[in-house]
N, C-alpha and C positions, 0 to 999 in steps of 0.2 A: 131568763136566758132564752133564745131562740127556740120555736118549735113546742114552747110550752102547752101542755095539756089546757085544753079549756080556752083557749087562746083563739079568736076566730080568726085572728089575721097570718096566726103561722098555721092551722089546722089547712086554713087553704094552702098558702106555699107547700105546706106537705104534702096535699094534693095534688096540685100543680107540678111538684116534683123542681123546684127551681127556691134556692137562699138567696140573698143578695147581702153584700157589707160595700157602706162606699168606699168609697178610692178604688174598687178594685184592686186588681194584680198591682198596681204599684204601690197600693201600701200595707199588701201581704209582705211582696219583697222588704219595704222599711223597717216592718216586726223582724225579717229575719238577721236583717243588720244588726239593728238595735239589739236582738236577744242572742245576737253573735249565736248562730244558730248552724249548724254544718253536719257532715254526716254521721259523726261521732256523738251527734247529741241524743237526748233523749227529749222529746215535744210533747206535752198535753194540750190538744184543742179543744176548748172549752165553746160548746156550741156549733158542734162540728155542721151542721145542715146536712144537705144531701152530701158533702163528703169530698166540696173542691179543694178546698185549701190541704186537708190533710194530704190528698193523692198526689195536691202538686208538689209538699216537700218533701212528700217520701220518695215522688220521681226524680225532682229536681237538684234535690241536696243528700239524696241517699240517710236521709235521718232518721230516726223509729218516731212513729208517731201515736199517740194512745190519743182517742179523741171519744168526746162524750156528748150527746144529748139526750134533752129530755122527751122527742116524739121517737117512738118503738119504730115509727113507720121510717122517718127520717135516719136512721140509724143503718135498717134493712137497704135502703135506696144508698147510703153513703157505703153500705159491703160489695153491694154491684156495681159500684162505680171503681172500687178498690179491683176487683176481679177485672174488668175492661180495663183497667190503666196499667195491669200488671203489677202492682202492688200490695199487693194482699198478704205479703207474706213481713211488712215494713210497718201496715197499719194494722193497727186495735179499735173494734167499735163499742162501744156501751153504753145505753140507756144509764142517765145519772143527771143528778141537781149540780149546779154548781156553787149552791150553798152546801154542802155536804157530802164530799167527795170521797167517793169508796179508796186512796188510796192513802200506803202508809206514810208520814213523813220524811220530807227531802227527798224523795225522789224522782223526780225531773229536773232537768237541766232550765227547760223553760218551760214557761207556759204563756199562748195567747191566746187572745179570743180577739173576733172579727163584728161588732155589732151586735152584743147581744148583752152586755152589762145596765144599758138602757130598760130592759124588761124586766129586772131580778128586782126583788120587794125589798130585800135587805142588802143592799151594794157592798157594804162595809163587811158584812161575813163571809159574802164571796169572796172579796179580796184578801177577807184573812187565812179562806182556803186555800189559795192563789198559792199565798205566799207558803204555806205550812208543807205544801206537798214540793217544792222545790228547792234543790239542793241548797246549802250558803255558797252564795257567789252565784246563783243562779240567778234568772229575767224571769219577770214578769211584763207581757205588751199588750196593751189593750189599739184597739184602734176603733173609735165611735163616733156616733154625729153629733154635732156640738154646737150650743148655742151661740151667736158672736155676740150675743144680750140679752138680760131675762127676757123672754118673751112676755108680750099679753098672756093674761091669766086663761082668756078662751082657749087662746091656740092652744095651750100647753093640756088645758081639760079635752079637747079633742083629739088630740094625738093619743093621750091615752085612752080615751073611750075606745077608739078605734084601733088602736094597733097594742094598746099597751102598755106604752114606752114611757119613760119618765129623762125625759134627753137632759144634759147639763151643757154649763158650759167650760172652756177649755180649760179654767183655773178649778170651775171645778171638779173636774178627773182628776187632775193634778193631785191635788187636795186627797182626794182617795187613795191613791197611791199612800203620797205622804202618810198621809194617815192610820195604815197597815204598816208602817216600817220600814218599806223601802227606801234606798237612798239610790244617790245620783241620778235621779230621775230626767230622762228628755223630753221634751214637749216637741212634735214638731204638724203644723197646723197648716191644711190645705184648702182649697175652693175646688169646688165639685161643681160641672155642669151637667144637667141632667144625660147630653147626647151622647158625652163619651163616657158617663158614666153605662148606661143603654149598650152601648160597642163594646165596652171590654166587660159587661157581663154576657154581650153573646159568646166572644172571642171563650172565654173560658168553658162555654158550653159543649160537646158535643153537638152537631148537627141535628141528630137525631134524637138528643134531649130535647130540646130547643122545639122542635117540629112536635115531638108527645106534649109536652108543655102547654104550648098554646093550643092546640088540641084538646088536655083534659080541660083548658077554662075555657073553650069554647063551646065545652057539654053543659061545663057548668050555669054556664051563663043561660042557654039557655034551658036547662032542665028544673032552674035553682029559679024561685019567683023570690029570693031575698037579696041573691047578686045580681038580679033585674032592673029591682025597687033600689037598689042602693043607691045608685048615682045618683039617683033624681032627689035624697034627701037633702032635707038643707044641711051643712057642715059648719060653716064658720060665717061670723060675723061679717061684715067688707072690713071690718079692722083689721080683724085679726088673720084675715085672709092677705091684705098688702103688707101684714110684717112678715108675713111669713118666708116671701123670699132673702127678706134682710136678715134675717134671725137664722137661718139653719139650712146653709148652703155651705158651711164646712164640717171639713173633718178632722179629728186628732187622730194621734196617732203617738201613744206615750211607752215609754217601758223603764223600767225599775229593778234595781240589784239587789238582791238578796246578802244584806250583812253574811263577810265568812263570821264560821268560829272562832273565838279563841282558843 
């Protein structure tokens, strides 16, 4: 999941002080369709980051939102963003795995996550923590980048050398769902461009995140003789570099119902 320990590529974001999931804001909003989500509900954000998504639907929809991740640092940064939004008393923070979740059964109404199902070693456990901790009758909404075909075997060993990710594609999240027991499952499958992807994650920034932000990586950069040398190694193949616009320029965006009791 996001922000993971040991992880170079989310230890920086935690530096940086900046998460990203694509689609942005319009397909946080789709999870809350999909997870029929409103202020009566109860939310687990699994991979909270610095703490956008949670603050927005605890401003936006008045809902309680309990949200978890795995970096201490990320967590502290997502309580001060609760404090500045005025919501702090709607949101819950907690350092937690999303294979292994401190809470009891069935309780939450839903649960999403934004981009971070791609980083976890065992996908099938988290999902079946997903499901265990939310009511019957309740959602589960994943929203991830998604292959539109297997990739080359490089690109795919690059991406995770580098960030970690192990990305699918859209049949198969699908598949994972299904596969935890969910039923009526929705599939619904977007194209991302980098610029407005770029705009609506400033748009969700404070100003003055955004201005500390590039700031801490402009210490970085040049303080850091490893995020100097980086650009200039070599990454990918010319193959597997021209599929790569073809292969993983969308996004899903799926969620899934919790069988009631009998």
């Amino acid at each position: 999941m996001p922000s993971a320990p040991g992880n170079p590529y989310f230890e920086v974001q935690a530096y940086w002080g900046i998460t990203k999931h694509m689609g942005g804001l319009k397909t946080t909003e789709q999870l809350v369709e999909l997870c029929h989500i409103n202020h009566d509900k109860s939310v687990l954000v699994v991979g909270c980051g610095v703490g956008v998504t949670p603050c927005y639907l605890a401003k936006r929809y008045g809902c309680r939102a309990v949200d978890v991740d795995l970096s201490a640092r990320m967590v502290e940064q997502s309580k001060a963003r609760a404090k500045r939004k005025k919501v702090e008393n709607r949101v819950e923070f907690r350092v937690a795995d999303a294979q292994s979740l401190p809470f009891e059964d069935d309780t939450f109404d839903a649960v999403i996550c934004e981009s971070v199902n791609a980083f976890i070693d065992d996908k099938p456990k988290a999902l079946s923590e997903y499901v265990r901790v939310i009511k019957p009758g309740g959602y589960v909404g994943l929203n991830e980048v998604t292959w539109l075909q297997t990739p080359p075997q490089d690109l795919a060993a690059y991406l995770f050398r580098v960030m970690g990710a192990k990305f699918m594609t859209c049949n198969g999240w699908e598949n994972l769902l299904e596969g935890s027991g969910l039923r009526e499952i929705t599939k619904i499958v977007y194209k991302t461009r980098a610029m407005s992807q770029w705009i609506d994650e400033v748009r969700q920034l404070e100003f003055l995140d955004f201005v500390k932000a590039w700031s801490r990586y402009a210490y970085m950069f040049i303080k850091n003789p490893a995020a100097r040398s980086s650009p200039k190694k070599p990454c990918l193949s010319p193959r597997a570099f021209s599929a790569c616009s073809h292969t993983s320029d969308m996004d899903c965006t799926l969620a899934g119902n919790k069988e009631m009791s009998n």
